[in-house]
N, CA, C and O atoms as a MOPAC input file, in Angstrom:
PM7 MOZYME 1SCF
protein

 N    -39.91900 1    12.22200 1   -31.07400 1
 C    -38.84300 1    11.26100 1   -31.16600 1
 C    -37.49500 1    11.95900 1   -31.29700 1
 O    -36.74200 1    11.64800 1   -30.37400 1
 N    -36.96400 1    12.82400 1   -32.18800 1
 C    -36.37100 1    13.76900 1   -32.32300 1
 C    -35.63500 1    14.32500 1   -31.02000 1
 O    -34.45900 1    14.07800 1   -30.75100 1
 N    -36.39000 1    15.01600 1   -30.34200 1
 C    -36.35200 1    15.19500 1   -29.18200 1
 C    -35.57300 1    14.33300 1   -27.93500 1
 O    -34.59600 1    14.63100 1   -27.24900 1
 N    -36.44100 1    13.13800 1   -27.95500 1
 C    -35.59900 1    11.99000 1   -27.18800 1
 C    -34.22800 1    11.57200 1   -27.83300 1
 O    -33.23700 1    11.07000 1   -27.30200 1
 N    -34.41400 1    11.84500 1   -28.83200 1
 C    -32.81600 1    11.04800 1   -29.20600 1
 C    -31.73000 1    12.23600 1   -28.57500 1
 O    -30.66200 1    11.96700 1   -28.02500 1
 N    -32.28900 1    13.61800 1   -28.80100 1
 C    -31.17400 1    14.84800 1   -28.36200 1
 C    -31.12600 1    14.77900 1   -26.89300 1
 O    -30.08000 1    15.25200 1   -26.44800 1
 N    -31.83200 1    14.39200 1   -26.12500 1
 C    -31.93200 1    14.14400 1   -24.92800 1
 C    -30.78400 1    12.87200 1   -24.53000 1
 O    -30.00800 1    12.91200 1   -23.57500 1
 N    -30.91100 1    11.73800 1   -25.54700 1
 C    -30.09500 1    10.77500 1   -24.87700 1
 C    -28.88000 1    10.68400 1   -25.16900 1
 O    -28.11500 1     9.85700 1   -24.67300 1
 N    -28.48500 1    11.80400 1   -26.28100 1
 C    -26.59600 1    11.80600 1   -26.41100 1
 C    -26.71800 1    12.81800 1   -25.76000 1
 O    -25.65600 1    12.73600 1   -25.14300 1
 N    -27.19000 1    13.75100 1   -25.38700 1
 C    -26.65500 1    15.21100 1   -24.24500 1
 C    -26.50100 1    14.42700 1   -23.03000 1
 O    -25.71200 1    15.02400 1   -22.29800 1
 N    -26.93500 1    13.29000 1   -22.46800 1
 C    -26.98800 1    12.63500 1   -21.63100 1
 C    -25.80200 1    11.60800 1   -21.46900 1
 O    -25.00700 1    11.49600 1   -20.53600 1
 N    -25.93800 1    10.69100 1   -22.96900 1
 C    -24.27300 1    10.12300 1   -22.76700 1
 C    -23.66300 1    11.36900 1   -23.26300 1
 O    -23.14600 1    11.51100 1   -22.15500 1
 N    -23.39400 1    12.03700 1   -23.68100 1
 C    -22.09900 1    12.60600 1   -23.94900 1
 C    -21.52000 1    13.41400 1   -22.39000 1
 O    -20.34000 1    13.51700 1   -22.05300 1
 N    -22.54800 1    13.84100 1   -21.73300 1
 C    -22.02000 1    13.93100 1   -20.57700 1
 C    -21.99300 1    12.77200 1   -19.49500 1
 O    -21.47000 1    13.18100 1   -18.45900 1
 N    -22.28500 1    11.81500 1   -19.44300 1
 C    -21.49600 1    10.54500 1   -18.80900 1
 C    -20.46400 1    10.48900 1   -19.32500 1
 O    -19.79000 1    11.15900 1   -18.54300 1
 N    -19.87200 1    10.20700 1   -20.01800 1
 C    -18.83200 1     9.83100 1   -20.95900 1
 C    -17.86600 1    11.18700 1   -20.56800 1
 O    -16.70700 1    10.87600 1   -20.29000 1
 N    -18.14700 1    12.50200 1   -20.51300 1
 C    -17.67700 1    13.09600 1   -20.41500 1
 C    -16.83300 1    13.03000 1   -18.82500 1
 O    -15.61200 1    13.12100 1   -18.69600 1
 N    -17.73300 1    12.86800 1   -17.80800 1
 C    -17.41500 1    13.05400 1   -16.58400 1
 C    -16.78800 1    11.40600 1   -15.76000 1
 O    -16.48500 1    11.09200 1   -14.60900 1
 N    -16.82600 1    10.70100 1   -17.07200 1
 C    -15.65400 1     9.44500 1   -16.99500 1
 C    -14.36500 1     9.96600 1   -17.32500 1
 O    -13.28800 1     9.59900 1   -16.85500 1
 N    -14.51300 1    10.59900 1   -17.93000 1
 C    -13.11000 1    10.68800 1   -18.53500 1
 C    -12.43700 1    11.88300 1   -17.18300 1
 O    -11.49400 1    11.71500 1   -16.40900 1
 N    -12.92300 1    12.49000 1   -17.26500 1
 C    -12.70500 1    13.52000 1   -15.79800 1
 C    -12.23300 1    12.59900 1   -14.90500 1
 O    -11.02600 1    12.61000 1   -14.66100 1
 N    -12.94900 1    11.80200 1   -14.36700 1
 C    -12.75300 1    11.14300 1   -13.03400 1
 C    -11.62100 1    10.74300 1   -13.03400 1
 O    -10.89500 1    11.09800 1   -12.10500 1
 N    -10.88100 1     9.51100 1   -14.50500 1
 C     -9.99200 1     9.18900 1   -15.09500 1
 C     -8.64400 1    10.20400 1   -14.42700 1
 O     -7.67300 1     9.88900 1   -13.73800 1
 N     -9.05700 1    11.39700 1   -14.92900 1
 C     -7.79400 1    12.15100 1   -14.75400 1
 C     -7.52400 1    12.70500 1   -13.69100 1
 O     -6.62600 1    13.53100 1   -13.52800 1
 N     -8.60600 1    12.12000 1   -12.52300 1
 C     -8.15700 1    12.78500 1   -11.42000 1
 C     -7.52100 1    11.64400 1   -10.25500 1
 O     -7.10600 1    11.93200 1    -9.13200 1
 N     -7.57600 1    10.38100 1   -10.83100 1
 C     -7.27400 1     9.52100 1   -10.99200 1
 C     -5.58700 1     9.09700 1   -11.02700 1
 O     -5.22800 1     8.07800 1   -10.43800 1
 N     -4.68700 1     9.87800 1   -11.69100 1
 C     -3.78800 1     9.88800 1   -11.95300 1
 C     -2.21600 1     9.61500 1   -10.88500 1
 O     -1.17400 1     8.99400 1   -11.09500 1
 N     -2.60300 1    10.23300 1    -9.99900 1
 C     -2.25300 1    10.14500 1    -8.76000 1
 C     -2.10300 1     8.85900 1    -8.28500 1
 O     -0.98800 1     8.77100 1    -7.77200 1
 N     -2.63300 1     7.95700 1    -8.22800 1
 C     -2.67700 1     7.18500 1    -7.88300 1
 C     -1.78500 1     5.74800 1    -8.53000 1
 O     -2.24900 1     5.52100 1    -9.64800 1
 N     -0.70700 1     4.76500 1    -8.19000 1
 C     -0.07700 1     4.04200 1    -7.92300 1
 C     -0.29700 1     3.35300 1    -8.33900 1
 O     -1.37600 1     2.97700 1    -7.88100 1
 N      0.24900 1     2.31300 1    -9.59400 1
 C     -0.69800 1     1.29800 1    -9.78400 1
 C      0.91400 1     0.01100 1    -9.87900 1
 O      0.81300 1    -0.93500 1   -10.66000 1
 N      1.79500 1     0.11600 1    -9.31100 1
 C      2.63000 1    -1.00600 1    -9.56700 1
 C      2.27500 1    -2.24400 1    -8.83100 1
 O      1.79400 1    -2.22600 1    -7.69800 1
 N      2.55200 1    -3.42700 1    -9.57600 1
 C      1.98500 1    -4.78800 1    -8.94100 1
 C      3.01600 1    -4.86500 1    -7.77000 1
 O      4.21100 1    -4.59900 1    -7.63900 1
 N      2.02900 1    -5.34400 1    -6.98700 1
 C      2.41400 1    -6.18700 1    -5.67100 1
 C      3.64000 1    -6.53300 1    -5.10600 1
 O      4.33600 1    -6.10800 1    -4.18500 1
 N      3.71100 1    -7.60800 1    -6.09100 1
 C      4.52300 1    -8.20900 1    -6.28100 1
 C      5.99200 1    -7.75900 1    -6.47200 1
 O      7.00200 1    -8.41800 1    -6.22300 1
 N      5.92700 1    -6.80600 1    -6.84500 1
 C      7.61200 1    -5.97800 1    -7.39100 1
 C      7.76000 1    -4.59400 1    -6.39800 1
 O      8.69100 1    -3.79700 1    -6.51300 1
 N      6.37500 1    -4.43800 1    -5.14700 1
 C      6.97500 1    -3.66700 1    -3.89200 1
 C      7.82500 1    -3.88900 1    -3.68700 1
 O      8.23500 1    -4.99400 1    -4.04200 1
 N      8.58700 1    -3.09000 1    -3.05200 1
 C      9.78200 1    -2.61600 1    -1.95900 1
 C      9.73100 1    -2.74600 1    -0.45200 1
 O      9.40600 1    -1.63900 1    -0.02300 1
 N      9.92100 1    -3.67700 1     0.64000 1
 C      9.30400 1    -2.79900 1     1.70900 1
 C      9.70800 1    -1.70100 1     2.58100 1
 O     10.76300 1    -1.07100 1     2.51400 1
 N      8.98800 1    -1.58400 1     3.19900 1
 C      9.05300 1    -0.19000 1     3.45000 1
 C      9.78700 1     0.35800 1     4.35400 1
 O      9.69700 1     1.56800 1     4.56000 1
 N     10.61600 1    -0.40600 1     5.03400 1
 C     12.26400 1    -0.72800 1     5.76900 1
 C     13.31500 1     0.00600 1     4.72500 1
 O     14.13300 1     0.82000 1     5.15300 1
 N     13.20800 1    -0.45100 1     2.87800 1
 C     14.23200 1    -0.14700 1     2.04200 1
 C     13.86000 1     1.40600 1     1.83300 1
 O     14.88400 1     2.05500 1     1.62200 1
 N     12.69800 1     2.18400 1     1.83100 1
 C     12.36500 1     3.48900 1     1.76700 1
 C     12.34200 1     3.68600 1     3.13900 1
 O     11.18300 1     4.10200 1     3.11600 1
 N     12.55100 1     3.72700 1     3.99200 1
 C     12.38500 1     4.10200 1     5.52200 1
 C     13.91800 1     4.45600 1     5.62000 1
 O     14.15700 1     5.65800 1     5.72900 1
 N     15.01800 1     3.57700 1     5.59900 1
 C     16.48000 1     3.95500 1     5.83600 1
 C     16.83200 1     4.61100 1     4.53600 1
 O     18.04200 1     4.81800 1     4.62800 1
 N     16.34800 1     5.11900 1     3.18400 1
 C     17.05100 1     5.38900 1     2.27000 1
 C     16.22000 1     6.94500 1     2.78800 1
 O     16.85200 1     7.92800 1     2.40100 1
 N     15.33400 1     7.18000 1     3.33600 1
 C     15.18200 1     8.73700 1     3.87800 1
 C     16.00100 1     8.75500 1     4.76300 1
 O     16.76800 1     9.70400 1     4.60300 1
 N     16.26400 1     8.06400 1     5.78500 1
 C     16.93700 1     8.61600 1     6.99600 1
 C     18.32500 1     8.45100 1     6.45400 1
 O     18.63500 1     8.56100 1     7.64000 1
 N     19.45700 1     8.29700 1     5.82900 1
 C     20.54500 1     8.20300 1     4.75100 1
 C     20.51400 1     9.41800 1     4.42800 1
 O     21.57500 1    10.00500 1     4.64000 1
 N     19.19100 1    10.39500 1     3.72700 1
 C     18.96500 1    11.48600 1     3.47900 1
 C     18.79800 1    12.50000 1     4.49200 1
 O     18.37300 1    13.63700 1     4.28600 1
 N     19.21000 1    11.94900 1     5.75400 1
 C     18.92400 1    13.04200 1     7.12200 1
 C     17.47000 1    13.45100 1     7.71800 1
 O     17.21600 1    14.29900 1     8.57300 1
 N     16.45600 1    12.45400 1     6.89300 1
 C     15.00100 1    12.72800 1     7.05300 1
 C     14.66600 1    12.22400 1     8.48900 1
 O     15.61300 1    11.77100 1     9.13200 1
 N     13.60600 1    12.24400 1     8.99000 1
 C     13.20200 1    11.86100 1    10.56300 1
 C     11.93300 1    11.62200 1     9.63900 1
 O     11.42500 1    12.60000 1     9.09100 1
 N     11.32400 1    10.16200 1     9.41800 1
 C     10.45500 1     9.63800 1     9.10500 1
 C      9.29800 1     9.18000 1    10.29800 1
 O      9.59200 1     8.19300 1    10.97300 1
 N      8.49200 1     9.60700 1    10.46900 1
 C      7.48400 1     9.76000 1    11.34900 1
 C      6.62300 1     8.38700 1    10.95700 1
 O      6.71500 1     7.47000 1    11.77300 1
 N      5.86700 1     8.18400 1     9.88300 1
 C      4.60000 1     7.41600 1     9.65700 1
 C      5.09300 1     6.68200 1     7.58200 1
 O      5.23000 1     7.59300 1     6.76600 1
 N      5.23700 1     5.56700 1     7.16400 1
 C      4.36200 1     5.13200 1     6.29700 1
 C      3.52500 1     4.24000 1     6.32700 1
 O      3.54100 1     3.26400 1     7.07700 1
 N      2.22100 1     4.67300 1     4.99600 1
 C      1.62400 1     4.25900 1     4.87200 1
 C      1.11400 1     4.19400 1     3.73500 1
 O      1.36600 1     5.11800 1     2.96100 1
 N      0.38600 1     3.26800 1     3.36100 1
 C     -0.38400 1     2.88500 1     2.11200 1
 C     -1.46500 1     3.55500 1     1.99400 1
 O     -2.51100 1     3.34100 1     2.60700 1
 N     -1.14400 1     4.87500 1     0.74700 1
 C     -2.78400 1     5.65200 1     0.07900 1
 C     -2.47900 1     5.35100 1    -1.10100 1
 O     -1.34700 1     5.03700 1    -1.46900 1
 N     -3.48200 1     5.42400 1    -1.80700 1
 C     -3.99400 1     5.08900 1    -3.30200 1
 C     -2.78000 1     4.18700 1    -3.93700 1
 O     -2.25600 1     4.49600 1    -5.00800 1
 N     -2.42100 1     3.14500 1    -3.24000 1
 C     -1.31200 1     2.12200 1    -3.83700 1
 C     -0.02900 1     2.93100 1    -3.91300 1
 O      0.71500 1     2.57000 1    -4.82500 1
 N      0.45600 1     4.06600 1    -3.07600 1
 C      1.82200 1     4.54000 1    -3.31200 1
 C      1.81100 1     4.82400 1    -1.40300 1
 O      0.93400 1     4.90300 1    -0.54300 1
 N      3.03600 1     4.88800 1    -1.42700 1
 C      3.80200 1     4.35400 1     0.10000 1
 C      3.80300 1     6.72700 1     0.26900 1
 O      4.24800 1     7.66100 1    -0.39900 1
 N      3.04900 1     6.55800 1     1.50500 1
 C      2.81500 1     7.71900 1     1.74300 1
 C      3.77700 1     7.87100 1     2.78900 1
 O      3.81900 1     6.92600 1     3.57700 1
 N      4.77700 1     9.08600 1     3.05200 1
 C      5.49500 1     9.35200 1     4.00000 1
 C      5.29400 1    10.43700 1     4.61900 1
 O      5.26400 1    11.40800 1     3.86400 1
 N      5.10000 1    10.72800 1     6.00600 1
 C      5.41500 1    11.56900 1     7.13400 1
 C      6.13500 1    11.92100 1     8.17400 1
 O      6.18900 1    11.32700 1     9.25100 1
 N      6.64400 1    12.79700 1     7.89300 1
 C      7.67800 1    13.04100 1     8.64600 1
 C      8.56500 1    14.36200 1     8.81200 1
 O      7.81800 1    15.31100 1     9.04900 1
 N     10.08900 1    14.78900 1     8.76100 1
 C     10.56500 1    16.17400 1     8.63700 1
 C     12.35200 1    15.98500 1     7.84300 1
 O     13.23900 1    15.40800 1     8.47300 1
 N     12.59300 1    16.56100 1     6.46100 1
 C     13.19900 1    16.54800 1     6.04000 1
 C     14.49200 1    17.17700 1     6.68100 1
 O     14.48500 1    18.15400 1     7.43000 1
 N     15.47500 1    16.55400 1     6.32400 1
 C     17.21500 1    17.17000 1     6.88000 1
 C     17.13900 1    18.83500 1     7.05500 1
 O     18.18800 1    19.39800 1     7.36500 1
 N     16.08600 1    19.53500 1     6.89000 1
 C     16.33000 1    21.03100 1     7.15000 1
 C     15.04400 1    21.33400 1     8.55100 1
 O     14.74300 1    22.32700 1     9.21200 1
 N     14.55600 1    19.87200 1     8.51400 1
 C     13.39700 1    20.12200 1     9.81900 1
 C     12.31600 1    20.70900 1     9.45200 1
 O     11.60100 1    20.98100 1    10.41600 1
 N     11.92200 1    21.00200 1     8.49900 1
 C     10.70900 1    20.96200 1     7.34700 1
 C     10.03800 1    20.32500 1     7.54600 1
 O     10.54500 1    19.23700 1     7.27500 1
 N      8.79100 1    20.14000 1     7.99300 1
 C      7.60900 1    18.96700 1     8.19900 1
 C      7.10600 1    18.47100 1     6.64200 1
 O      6.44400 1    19.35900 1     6.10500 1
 N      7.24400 1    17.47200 1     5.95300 1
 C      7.03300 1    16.66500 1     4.55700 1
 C      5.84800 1    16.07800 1     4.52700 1
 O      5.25500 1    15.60800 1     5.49800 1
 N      5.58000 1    16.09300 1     3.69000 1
 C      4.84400 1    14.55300 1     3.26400 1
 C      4.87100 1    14.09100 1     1.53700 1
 O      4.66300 1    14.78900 1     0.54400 1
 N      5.18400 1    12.76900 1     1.64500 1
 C      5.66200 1    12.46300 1     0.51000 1
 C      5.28100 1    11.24900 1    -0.16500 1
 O      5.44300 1    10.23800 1     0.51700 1
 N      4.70400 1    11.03700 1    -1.60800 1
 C      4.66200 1     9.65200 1    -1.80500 1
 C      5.52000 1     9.43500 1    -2.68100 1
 O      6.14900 1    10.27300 1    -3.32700 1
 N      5.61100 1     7.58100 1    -2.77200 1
 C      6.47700 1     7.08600 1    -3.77500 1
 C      5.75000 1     5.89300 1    -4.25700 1
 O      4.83000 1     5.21600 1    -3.79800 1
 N      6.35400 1     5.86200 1    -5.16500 1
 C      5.78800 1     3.78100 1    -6.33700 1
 C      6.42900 1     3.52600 1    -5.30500 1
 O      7.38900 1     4.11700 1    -4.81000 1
 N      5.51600 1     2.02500 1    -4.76400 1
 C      5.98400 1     1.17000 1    -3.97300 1
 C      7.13900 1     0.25500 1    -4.25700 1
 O      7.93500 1    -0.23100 1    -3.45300 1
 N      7.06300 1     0.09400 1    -5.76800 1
 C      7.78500 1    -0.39900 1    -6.85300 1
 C      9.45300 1    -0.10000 1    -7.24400 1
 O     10.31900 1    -0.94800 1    -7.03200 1
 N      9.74100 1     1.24900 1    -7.84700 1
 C     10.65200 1     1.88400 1    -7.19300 1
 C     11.22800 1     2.93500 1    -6.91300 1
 O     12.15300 1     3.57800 1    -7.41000 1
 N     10.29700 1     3.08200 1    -5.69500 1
 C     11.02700 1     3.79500 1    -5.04300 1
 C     10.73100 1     5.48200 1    -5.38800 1
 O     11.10500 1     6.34300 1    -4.59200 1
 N     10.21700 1     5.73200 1    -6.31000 1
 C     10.52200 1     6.95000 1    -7.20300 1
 C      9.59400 1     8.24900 1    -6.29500 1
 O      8.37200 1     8.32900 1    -6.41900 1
 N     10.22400 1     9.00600 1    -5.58600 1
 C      9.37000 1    10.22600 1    -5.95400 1
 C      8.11900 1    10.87600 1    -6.71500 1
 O      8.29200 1    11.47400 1    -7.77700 1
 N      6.85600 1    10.73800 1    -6.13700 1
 C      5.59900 1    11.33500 1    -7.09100 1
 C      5.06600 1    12.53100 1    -6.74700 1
 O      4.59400 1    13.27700 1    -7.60500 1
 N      5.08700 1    12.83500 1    -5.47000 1
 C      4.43900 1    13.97100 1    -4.98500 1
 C      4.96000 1    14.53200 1    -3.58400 1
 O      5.01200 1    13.84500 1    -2.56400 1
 N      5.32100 1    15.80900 1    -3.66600 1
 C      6.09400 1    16.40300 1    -1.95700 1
 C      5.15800 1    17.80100 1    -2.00800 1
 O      5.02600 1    18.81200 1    -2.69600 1
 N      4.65600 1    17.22700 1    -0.92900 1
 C      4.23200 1    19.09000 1    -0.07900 1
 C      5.65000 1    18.89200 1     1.16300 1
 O      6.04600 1    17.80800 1     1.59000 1
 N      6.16000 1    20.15400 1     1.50500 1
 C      6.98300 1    20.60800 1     2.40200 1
 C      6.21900 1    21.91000 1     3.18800 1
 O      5.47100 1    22.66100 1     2.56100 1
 N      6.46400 1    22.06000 1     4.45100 1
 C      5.79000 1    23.02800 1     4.65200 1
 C      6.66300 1    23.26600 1     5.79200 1
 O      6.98800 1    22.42100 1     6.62600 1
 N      7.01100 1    24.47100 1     5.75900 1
 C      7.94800 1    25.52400 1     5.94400 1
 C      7.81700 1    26.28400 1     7.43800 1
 O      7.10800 1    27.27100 1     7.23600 1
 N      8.05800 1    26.25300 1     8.31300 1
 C      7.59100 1    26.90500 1     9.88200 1
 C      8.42800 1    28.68800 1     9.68700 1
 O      8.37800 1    29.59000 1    10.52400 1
 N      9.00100 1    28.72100 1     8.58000 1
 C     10.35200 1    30.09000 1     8.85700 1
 C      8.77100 1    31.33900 1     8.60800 1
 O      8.55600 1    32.15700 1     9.50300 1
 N      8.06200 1    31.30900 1     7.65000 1
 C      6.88300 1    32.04500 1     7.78800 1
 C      5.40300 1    32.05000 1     8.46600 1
 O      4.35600 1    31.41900 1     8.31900 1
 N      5.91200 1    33.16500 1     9.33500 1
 C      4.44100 1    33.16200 1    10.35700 1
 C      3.31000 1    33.35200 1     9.72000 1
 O      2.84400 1    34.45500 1    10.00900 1
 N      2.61600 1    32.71600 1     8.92400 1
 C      1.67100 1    32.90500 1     8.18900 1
 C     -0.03800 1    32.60600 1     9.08500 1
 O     -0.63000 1    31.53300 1     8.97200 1
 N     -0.32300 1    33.22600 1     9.52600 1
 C     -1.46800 1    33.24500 1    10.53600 1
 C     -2.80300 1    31.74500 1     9.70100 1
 O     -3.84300 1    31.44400 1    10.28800 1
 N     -2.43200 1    31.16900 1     8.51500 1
 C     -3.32400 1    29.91300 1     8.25000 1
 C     -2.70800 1    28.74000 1     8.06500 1
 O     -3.11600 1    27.84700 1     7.32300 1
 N     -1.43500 1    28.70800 1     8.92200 1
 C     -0.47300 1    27.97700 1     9.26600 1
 C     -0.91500 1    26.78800 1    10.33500 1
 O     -0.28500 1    26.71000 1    11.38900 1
 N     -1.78200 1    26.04800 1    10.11800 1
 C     -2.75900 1    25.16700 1    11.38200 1
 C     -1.35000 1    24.34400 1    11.96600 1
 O     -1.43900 1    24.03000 1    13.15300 1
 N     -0.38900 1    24.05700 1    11.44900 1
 C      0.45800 1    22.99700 1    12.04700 1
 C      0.65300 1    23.74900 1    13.23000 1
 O      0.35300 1    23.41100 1    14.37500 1
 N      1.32600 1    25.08000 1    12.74700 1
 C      1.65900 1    26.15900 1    13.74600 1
 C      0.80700 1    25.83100 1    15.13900 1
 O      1.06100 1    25.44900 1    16.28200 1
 N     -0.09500 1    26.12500 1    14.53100 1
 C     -1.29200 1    26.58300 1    16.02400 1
 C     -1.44200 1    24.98900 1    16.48600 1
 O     -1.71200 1    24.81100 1    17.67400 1
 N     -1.33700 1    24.19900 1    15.91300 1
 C     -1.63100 1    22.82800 1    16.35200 1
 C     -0.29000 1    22.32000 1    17.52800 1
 O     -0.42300 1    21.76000 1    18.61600 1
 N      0.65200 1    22.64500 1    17.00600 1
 C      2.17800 1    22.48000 1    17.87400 1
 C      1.73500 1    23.91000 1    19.26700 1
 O      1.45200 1    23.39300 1    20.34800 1
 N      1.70000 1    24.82200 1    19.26800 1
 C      1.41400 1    25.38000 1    19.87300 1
 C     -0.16700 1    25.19800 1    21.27300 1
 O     -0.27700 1    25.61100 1    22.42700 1
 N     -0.90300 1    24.56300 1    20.55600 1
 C     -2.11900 1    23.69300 1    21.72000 1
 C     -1.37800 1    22.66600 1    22.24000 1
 O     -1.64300 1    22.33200 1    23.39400 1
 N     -0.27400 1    21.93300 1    21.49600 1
 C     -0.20900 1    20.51500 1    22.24000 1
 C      0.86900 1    21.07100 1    23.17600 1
 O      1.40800 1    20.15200 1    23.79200 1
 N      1.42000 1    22.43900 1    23.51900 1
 C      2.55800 1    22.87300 1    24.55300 1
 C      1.83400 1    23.61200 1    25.29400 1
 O      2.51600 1    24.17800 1    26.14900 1
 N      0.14300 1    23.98800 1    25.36400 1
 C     -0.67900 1    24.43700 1    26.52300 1
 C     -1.28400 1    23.20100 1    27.02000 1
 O     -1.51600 1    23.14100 1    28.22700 1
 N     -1.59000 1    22.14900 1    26.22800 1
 C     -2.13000 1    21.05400 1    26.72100 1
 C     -0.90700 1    20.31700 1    27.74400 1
 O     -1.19300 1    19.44200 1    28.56100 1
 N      0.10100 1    20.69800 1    27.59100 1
 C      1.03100 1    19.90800 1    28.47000 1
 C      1.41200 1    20.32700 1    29.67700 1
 O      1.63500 1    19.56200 1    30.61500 1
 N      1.52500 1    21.78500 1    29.73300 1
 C      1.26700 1    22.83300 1    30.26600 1
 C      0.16100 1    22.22700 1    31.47500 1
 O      0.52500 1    22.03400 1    32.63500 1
 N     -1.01700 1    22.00800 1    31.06500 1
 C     -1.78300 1    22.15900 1    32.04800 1
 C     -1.69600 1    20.54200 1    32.49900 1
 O     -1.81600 1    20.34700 1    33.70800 1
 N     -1.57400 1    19.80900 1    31.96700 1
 C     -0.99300 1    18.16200 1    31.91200 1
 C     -0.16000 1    18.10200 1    33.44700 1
 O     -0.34000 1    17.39000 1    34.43400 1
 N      0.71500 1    19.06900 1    33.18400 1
 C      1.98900 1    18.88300 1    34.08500 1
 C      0.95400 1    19.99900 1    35.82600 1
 O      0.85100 1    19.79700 1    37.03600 1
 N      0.46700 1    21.06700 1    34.85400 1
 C      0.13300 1    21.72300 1    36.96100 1
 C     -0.73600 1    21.02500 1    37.11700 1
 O     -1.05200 1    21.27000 1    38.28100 1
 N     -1.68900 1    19.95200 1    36.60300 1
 C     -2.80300 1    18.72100 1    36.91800 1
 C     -1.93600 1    18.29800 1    37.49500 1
 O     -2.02600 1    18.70400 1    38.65300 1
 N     -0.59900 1    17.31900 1    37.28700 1
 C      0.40900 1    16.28500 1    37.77100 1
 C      0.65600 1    16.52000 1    38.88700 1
 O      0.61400 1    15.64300 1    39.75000 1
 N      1.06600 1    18.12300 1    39.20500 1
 C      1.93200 1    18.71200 1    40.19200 1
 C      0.86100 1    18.47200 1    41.87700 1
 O      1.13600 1    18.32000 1    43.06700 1
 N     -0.58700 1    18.57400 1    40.92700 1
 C     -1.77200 1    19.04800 1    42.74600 1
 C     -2.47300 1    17.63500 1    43.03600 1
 O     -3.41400 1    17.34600 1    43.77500 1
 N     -1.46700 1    16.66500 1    41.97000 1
 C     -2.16400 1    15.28000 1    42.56700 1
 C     -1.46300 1    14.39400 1    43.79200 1
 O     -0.36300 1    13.89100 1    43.56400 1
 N     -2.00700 1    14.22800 1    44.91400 1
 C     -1.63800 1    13.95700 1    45.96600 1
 C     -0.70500 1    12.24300 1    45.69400 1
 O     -1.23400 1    11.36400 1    45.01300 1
 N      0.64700 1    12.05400 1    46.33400 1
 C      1.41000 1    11.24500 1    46.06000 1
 C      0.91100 1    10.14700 1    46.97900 1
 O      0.76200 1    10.35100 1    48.18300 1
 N      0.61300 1     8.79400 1    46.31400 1
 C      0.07700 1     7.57700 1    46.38900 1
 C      1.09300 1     7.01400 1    47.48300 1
 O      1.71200 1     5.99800 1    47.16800 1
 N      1.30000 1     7.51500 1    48.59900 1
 C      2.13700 1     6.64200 1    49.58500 1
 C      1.07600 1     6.33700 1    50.86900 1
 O      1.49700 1     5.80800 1    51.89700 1
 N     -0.20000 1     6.68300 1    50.72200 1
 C     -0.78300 1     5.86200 1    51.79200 1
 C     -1.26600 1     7.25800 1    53.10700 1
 O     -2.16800 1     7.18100 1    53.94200 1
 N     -0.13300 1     8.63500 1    52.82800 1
 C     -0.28300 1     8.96500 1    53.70800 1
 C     -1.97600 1     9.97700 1    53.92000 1
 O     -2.65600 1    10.24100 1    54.91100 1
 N     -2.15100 1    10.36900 1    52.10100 1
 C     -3.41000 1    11.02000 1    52.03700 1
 C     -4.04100 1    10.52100 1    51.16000 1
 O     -3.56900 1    10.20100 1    50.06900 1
 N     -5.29000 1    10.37100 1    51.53500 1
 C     -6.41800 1     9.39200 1    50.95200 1
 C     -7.45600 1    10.47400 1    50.19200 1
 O     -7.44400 1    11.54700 1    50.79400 1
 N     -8.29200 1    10.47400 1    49.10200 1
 C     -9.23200 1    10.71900 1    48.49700 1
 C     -8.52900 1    11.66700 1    47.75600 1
 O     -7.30500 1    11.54100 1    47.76800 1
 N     -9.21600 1    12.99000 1    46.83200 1
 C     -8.68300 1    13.31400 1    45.99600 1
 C     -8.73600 1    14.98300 1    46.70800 1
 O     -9.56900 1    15.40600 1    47.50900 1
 N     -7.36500 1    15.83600 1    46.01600 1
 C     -6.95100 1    16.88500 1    46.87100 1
 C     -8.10600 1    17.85800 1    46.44700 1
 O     -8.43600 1    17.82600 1    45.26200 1
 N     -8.76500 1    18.73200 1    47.30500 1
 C    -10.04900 1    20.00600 1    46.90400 1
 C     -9.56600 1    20.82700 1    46.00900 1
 O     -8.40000 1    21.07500 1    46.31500 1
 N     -9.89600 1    21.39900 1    45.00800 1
 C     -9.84600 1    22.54800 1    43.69700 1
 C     -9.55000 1    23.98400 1    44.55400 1
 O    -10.15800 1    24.52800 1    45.47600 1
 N     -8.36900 1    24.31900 1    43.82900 1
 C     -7.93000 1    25.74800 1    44.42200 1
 C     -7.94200 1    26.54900 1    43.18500 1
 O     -7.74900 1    26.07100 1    42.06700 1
 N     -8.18100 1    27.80300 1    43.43900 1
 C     -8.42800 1    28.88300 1    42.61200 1
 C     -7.60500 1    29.07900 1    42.22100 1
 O     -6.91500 1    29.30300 1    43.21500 1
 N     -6.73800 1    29.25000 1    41.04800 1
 C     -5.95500 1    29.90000 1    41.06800 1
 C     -5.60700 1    30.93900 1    39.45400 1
 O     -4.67200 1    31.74000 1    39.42600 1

C-alpha cells in the first residue's frame, strides 16, 4: 500500500508539474477580448507611417502577426495585442551578413533561377497567331 500511494503523488506531482510548464509556454499568447480589437487597417497604416512595407497580417495565438520589411528593408516579423496595438515580439533578420544558414537568402536566390528559367521556357514558346501549330521540339542547349 505504501508503495502505491508513492507511486500516485510521483505521478501527480509530475502532472501538475508539466501543467504548470505548459502554462508558461503559454505566455506568448494574446488573450485581449474581441471586442476591444483594433482592425487591422489601424496597425497596417500605423507601420507603413513607420516606413514599413507590410506584406501579410494575420491572426496566431490571438495576437495580429505581421510580415513584412521594416524602413531599413530588413525582412520582420512581428506581433501585437490586437487590443492595443502594443508590440510583443520582433525577429528582424538582417540580409548585410552572408551567413551560409541564412534560408531566406537561398530561398530569394531559387525564386531568381526559377524565373530565370520561367522566362527562356517563355522565350521557345511558339506565338499563338495561327501561323505554327503544335508545340516547338526540345533543343539542347
Amino acid at each position: 500500500m505504501n508503495m502505491l500511494l508513492r507511486v500516485t503523488t510521483t505521478l501527480a506531482a509530475a502532472f501538475t508539474a508539466s501543467l504548470a510548464a505548459g502554462t508558461s509556454f503559454a505566455d506568448n499568447d494574446c488573450r485581449d477580448p474581441i471586442a476591444e480589437w483594433q482592425p487591422r487597417d489601424v496597425l497596417r497604416q500605423a507601420l507603413k507611417a513607420e516606413g514599413w512595407k507590410v506584406r501579410r497580417i494575420r491572426i496566431d495565438d490571438g495576437c495580429y502577426e505581421v510580415r513584412g520589411f521594416d524602413q531599413h528593408g530588413n525582412r520582420v516579423e512581428a506581433k501585437y495585442s490586437p487590443a492595443s496595438l502594443r508590440l510583443r515580439e520582433l525577429e528582424i533578420e538582417n540580409d548585410d551578413d552572408n551567413d551560409e544558414d541564412d534560408d531566406e537568402h537561398h530561398d530569394r536566390d531559387d525564386d531568381h533561377d526559377r524565373k530565370d528559367r520561367r522566362l527562356r521556357t517563355h522565350a521557345r514558346t511558339a506565338p499563338n497567331n495561327g501561323i505554327v501549330s503544335g508545340s516547338p521540339s526540345p533543343r539542347n542547349e
